[in-house]
N, C-alpha and C positions, 0 to 999 in steps of 0.2 A: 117251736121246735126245741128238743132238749138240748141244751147245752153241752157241748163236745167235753170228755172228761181227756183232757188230755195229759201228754208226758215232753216235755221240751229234749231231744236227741242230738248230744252237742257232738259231731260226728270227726273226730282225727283236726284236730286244732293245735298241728304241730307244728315245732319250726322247720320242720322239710319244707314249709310250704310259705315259709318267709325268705329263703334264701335258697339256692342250688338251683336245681335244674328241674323242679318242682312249683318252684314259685309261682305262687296266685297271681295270674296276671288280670281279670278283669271278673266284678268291678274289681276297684281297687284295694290292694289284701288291708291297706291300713284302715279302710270306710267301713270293709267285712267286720271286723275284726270289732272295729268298736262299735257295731249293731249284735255282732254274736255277745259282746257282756252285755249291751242294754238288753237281748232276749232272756240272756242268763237271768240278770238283778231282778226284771220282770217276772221271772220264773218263779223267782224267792220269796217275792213279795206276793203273788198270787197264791202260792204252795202247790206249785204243779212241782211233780217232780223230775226231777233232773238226771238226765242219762250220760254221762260222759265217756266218752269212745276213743281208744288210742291205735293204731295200727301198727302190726309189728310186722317183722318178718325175719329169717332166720339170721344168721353171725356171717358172713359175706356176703351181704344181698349190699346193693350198693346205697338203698335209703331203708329207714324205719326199723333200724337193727337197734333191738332194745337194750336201751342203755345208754344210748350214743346221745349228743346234744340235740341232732335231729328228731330222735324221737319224740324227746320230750315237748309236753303238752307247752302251747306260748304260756309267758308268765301270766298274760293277762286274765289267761281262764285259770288258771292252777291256783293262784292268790285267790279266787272266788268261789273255788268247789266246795258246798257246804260236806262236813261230814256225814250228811246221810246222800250224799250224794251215789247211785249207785255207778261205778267206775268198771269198766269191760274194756278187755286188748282183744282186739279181733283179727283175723289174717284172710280174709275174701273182705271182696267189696260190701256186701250185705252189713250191715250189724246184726243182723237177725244168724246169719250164716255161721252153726258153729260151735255160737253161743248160747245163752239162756235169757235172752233179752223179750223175748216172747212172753217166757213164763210169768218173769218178771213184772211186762204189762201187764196181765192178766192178773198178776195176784195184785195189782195198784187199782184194779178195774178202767183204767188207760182203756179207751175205742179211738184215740186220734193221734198221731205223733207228730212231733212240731219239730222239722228238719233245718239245725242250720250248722255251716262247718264246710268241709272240703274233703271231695271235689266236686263240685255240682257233676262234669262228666265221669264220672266214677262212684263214687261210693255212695253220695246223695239218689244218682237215678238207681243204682243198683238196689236199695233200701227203700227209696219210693214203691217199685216192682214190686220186690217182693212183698212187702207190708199188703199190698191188696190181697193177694193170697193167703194169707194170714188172718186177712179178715181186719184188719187194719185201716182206717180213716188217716188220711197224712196230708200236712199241711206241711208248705216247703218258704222260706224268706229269701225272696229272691236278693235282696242286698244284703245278708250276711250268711252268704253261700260263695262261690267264686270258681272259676274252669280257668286253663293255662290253653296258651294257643296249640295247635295238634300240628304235626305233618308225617305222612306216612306213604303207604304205597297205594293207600287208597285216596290218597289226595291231601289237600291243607287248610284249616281254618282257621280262624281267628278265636281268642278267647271270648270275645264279645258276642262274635255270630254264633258261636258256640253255646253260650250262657245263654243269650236271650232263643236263641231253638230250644232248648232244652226246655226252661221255662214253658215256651207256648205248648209244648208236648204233654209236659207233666200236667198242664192244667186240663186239656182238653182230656184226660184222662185220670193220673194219678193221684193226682194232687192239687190244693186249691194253693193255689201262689199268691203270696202277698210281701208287703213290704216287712217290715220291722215294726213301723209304726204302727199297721193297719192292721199288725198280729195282739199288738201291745191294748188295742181300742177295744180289739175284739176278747178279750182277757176279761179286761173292767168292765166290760158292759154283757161278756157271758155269753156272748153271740158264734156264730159260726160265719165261717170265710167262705165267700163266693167260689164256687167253682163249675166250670165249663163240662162237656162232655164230647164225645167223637163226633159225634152227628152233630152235634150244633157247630162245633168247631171247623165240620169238615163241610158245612153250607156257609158259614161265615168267612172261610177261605177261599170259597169260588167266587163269592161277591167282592171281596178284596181283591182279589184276582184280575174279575172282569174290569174294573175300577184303574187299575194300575194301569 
């Protein structure tokens, strides 16, 4: 099988999401955080190219108001963004939504995108989606990604339950989920990420089921 040409998509790696009412609760933003620069440095060394993605939104919204110390990107990736890095401010959950990040693929010959950053319940699934439509192959790291716990009118969850559903979701469909490490193996050795489907997913879940 040929080898996936891919593009690493470093998606809203702000400090809204180290502090406030935003913060990455699970995994833990600091474990995130330093598997998102090991995919970075990874990125560099292989010369996949690098996408870097910031969210804004408008001058009284109460997060990601460009300019503010919240918006800006954690030091840890901003100190690492090579100059040909190509850099996008996006205002939807997509990064494709907007923008020219499509195009972009397309002119790099990019068939696969390597998702990692914040929120897995937001902007990550929102990106995964769309990317198939697009025609897009997307690979998503499940430890340097990360969701905040929810509670609303439709109910409450936990960051955890939240991240690892989402996970089992995107695989059985979207996206092939892997670790950091198991993304980094599959780099040097040129390979492609396992990934599930509905139907198998959705016959693997009644045997789990029945089991339980």
């Amino acid at each position: 099988m040929t080898a996936p040409r891919r593009a690493l998509v470093v998606v809203d790696v702000q400090q809204e999401y180290f502090e406030g009412p935003l913060e990455i609760q699970y995994p833990p933003r600091t474990e995130s955080l330093a598997n998102i620069v090991s995919a970075v440095e990874a990125a560099a060394a292989c010369d996949i190219p690098v996408l870097v993605v910031q969210h804004h939104m408008p001058q009284g919204a109460p997060v990601f108001v460009e300019g503010t110390a919240g918006w800006s990107l954690h030091p840890e990736i901003e100190q690492r963004i090579d100059p040909t890095s190509k850099r996008v401010h996006k205002q939807y959950g997509s990064v494709f939504a907007g923008t020219d990040v499509a195009q972009w693929l397309q002119t790099h010959k990019v068939d696969t995108i390597t998702i990692v950053g914040y929120m897995t319940n937001n902007c990550d699934l929102a990106t995964a989606v769309e990317a198939e439509g697009l025609g897009f192959g997307t690979e998503i790291l499940s430890d340097a990604t990360g969701a905040i716990n929810l509670a609303n009118e439709a109910g409450t969850i936990s960051a955890e339950s939240l991240h690892t559903a989402l996970m089992v979701l995107l695989q059985s469909n979207f996206a092939a989920v892997s670790t950091t490490a198991q993304w980094i193996e599959a780099l040097t050795s040129h390979s492609t990420l396992p990934k599930s489907n509905l139907v198998q997913s959705a016959i693997d879940g009644r045997s789990a089921a029945a089991l339980a």
